[in-house]
C-alpha positions in Angstrom: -10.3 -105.6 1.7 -10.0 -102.5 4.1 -13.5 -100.5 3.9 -13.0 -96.9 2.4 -13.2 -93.9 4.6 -15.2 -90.6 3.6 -13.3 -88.0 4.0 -14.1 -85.9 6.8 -15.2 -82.4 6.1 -14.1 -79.5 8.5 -16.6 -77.5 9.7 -16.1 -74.1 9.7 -18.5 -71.6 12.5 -20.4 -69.2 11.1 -17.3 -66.3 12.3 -14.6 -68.2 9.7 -17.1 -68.3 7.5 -18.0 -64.4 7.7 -14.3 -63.3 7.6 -13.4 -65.2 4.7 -16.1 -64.1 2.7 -15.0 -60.3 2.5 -17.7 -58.5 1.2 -19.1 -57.5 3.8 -16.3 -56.7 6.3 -15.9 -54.5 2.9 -18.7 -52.8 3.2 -19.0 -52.1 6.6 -15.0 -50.6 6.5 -16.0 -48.3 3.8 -19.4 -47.2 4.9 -17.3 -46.4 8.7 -15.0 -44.2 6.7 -18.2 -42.6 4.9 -19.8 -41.8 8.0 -16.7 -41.2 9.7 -16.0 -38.0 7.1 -20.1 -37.0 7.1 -19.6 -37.0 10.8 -16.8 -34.4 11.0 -18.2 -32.0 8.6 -21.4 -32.3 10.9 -19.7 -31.7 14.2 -17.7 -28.8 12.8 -20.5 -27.4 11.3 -22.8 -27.8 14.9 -19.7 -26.5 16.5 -19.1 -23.4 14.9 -23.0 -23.0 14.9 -22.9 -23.4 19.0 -20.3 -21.2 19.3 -21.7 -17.9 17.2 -24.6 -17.6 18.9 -24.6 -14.7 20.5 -23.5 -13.7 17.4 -27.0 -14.1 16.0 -29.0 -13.6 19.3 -27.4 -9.7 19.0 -27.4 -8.5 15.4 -29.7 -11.7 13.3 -29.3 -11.2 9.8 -27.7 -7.6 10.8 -24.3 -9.3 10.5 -24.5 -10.4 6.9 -25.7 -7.1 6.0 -24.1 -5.0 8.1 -20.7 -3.3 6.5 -19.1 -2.3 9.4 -16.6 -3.9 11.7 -15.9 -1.9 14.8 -14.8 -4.4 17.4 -14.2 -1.8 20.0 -18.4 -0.3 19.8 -19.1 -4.2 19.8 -20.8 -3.3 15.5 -20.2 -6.8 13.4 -21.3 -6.9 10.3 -19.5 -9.3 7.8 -20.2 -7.9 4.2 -16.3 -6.9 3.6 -14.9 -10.0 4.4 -17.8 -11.7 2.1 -17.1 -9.7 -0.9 -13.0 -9.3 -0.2 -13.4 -13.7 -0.7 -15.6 -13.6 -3.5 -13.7 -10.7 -5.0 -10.4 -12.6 -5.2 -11.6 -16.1 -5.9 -13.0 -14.9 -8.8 -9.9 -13.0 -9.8 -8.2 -16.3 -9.2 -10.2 -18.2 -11.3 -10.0 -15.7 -14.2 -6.4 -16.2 -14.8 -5.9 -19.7 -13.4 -8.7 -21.7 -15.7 -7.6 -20.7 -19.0 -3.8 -21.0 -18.0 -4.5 -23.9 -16.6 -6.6 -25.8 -19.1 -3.8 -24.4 -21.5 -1.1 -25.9 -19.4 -2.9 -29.2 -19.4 -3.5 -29.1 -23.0 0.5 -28.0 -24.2 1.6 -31.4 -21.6 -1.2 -34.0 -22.7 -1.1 -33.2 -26.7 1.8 -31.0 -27.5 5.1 -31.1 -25.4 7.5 -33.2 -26.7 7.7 -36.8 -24.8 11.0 -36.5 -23.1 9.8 -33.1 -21.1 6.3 -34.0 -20.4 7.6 -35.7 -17.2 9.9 -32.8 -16.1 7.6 -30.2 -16.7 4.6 -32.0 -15.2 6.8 -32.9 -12.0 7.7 -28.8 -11.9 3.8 -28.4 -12.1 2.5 -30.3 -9.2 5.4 -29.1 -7.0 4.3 -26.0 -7.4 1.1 -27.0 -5.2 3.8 -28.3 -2.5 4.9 -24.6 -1.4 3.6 -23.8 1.9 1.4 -21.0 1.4 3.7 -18.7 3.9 6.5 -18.9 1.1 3.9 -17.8 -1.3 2.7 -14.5 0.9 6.5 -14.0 1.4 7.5 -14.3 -2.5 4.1 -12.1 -3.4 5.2 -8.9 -0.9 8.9 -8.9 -2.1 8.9 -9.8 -5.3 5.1 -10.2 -7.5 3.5 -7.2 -6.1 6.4 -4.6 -7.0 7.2 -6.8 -10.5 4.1 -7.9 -11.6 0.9 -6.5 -9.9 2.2 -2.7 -9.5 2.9 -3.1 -13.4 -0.9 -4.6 -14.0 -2.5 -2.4 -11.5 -1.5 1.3 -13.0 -2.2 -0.1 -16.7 -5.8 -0.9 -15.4 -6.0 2.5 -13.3 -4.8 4.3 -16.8 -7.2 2.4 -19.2 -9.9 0.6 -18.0 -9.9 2.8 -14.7 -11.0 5.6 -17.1 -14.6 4.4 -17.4 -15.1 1.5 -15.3 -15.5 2.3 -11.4 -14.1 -1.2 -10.5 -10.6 -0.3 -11.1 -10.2 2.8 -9.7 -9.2 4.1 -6.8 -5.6 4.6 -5.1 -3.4 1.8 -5.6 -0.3 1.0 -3.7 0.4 -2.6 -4.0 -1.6 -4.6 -1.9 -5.1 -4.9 -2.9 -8.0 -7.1 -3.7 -5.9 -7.3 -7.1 -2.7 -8.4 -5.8 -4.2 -11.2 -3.5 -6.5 -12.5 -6.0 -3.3 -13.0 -8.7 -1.5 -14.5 -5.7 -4.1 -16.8 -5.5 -4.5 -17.5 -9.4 -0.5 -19.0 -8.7 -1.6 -21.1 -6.2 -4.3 -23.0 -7.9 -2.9 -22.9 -10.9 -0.8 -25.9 -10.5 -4.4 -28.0 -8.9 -6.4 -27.2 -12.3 -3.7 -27.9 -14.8 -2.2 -31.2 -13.3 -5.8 -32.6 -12.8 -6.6 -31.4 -16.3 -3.8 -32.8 -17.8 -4.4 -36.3 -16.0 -7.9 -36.0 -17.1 -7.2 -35.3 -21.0 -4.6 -38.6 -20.6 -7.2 -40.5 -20.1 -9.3 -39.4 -23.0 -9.5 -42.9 -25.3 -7.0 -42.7 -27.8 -9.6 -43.5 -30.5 -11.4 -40.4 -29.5 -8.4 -38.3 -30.9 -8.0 -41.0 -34.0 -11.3 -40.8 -34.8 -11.3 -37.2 -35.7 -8.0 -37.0 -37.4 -9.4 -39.2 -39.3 -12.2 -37.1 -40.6 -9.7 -34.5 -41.4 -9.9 -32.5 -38.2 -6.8 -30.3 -37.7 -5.1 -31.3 -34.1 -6.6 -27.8 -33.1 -10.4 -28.8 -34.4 -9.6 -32.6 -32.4 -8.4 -31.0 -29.3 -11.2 -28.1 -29.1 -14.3 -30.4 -30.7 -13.3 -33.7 -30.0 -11.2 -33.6 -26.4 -12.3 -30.7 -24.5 -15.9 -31.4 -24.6 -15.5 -35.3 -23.6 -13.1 -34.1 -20.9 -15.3 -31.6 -19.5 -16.7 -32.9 -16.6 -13.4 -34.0 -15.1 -12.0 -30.1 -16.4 -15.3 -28.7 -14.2 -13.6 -31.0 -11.1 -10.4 -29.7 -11.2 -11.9 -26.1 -11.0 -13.8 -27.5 -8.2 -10.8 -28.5 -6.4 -9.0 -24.6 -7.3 -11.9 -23.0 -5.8 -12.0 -24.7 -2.7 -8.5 -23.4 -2.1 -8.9 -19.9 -3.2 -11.8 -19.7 -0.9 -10.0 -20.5 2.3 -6.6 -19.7 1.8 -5.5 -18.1 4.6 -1.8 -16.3 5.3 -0.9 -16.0 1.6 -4.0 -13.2 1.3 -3.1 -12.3 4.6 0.2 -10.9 3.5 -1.2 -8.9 0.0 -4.7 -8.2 0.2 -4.2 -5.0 2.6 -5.9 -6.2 5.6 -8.8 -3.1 5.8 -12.0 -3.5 7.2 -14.0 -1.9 4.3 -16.1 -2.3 2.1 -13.7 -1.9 -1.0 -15.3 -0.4 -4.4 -12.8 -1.6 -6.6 -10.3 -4.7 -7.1 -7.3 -2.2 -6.9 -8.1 -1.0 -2.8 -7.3 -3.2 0.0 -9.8 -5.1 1.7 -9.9 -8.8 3.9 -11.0 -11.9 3.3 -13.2 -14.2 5.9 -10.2 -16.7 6.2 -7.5 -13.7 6.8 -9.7 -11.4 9.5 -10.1 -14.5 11.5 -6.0 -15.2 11.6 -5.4 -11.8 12.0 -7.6 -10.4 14.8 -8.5 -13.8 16.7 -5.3 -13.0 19.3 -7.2 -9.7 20.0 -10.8 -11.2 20.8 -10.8 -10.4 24.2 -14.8 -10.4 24.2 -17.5 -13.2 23.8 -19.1 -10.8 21.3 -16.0 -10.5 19.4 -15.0 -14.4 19.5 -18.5 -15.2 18.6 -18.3 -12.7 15.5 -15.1 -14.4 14.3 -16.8 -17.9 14.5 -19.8 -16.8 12.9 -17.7 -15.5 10.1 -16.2 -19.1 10.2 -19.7 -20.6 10.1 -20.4 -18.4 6.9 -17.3 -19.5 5.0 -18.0 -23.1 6.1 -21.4 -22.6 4.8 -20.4 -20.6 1.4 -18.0 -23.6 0.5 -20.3 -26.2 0.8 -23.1 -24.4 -1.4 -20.6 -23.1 -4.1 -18.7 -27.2 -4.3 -22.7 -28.3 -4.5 -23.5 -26.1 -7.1 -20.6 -26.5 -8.7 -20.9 -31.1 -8.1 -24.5 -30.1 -10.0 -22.8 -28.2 -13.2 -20.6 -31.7 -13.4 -23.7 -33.4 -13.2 -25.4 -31.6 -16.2 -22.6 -32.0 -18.0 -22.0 -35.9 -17.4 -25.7 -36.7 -18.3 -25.7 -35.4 -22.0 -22.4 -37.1 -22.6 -23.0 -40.4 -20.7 -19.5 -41.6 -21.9 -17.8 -38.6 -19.7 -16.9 -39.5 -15.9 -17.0 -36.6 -13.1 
C-alpha cells in the first residue's frame, strides 16, 4: 500500500504576505495623499510668506490698516481690496443661499419626475462656464438689464436714508460684481443642496406626513433641519469661490483703488488688483505688496472655511443623525 504524502504547503515571504494583505498599503496610499495636500497648502503658504517680506519689514501692520494704494510713492496699504472682497461675497451670499436652498428644495420635493434630471443637468452646467464668459455676459448684458435697473431703485429708496447705497452709480460697482458672483455660486449651493436633501431617509418625510404635517411643515420642520449641516457645506463650497474669483469681478466691480462707502461705487477685490496690476510691478516693493495681499487672501480663506467647518460642527453634534 503506497504511503500517503502531506501536502506540501508554500511558503510565502514576509513581502507576499504584506501585499496581499492590503490594509496597510491602504493606509500608507491614503495618508501620502493626506500629507501630500497638507504639504502644498504649507509650501504655498511659506512661499507667499517668504516672498512679502519686505512687504512687512517696510509698513508692519501699516499695510492692513493703511487705505491707500499709491504704487508710484511706494504707500501700500490693503484695506480696499479687503473690504471690496468681503463686500461682494457677502452680496453673493445674500442672493445665492436662499435661491439656492430654494432651487434645491423645488428639484428634491417638488418638480415633477421627468424634469428633475433636465433641470438639475442645466444647474450644474451652469458651474462649467469659464468665469471669462461670465465677466463678458455681466458687462454686456446683466449690468445694463439687471444691475442698472436694481442699482437706481436702491439709490431712489433705500439710498434716501441709508449711506450704504448711495453715491454715483454707473454700472460697475461693488453691487454689480457681487450679483455677478451670486450667479456663479448659485449653481455650487443648490446642486450640493439638492443632493444633500436626496439623501434625507425617506422615513424622515413619512414620518411627518404622517402626523399630519403639510409637505410645507415636513420640508421646513422635518427636512431642512436634518439637512442642515450638509446645506452649511454647500455654502462653504459658494464662499470659497466668491472669495477668490478673479476676472469675472475684474470685468464689473470698477477696478478703483478706494476705499468705497457704499455697495453702488466701484472698488477692487484682493484676487482682481493682483491680475490687474501684477504686469506693472516693476518694483520689489510693489511685487512684495501684491504677494502680501495674496498671503492675506490665502489667510482669510482658511479662517472663514475653519469657522465656517466649526458652525457644521455645532450643528452635527445636537443632531447626531446629520452628516457634514
Amino acid at each position: 500500500m503506497a504511503s500517503l504524502t502531506k501536502p506540501r504547503l508554500m511558503t510565502r515571504s514576509p513581502l507576499q504576505k504584506w501585499l496581499q494583505h492590503g490594509d496597510l498599503p491602504f493606509r500608507i496610499i491614503i495618508l501620502g495623499s493626506a500629507l501630500i495636500l497638507l504639504g502644498l497648502m504649507i509650501g504655498v503658504g511659506l512661499m507667499l510668506w517668504l516672498a512679502s517680506g519686505p512687504t512687512r519689514t517696510r509698513f508692519g501692520l501699516g499695510f492692513v490698516t493703511g487705505a491707500e494704494w499709491n504704487p508710484t510713492g511706494d504707500i501700500f496699504g490693503a484695506v480696499p481690496f479687503i473690504v471690496g472682497t468681503l463686500a461682494t461675497s457677502l452680496i453673493a451670499l445674500v442672493v445665492a443661499v436662499p435661491l439656492g436652498v430654494a432651487i434645491a428644495i423645488f428639484l428634491s420635493e417638488l418638480c415633477p419626475q421627468r424634469l428633475r434630471a433636465p433641470l438639475g443637468m442645466m444647474v450644474e452646467l451652469l458651474a462649467a462656464i469659464p468665469s471669462v464668459v461670465y465677466g463678458v455676459w455681466g458687462i454686456f448684458v446683466f449690468i445694463p438689464s439687471v444691475v442698472q435697473p436694481v442699482g437706481d431703485f436702491l439709490s431712489n429708496t433705500l439710498g434716501v436714508a441709508l449711506p450704504l447705497f448711495q453715491g454715483p452709480f454707473f454700472g460697475s460697482s461693488l453691487l454689480a460684481a457681487g450679483l455677478i458672483l451670486s450667479v456663479m455660486i448659485l449653481p455650487t449651493i443648490s446642486a450640493i443642496s439638492r443632493d444633500v436633501l436626496l439623501a434625507v431617509p425617506q422615513a424622515q418625510r413619512e414620518a411627518s406626513l404622517g402626523l399630519g404635517s403639510t409637505r410645507w411643515e415636513m420640508i421646513w420642520k422635518a427636512m431642512l433641519p436634518y439637512a442642515l449641516s450638509g446645506i452649511l457645506g454647500a455654502i462653504i463650497l459658494g464662499l470659497g469661490r466668491a472669495l477668490g474669483e478673479t476676472m469675472a469681478v475684474t470685468m464689473t466691480i470698477g477696478n478703483v483703488t478706494q476705499l468705497p462707502s457704499s455697495v453702488l461705487n466701484p472698488g477692487y477685490s484682493m484676487a482682481s488688483v493682483i491680475a490687474n496690476e501684477w504686469g506693472e510691478s516693476r518694483t520689489e516693493l510693489y511685487a512684495s505688496a501684491l504677494l502680501q495681499i495674496g498671503l492675506l487672501l490665502f489667510f482669510m480663506s482658511l479662517i472663514l472655511n475653519l469657522l465656517a467647518r466649526l458652525l457644521v460642527w455645532s450643528v452635527s453634534r445636537k443632531n447626531p443623525e446629520q452628516r457634514a
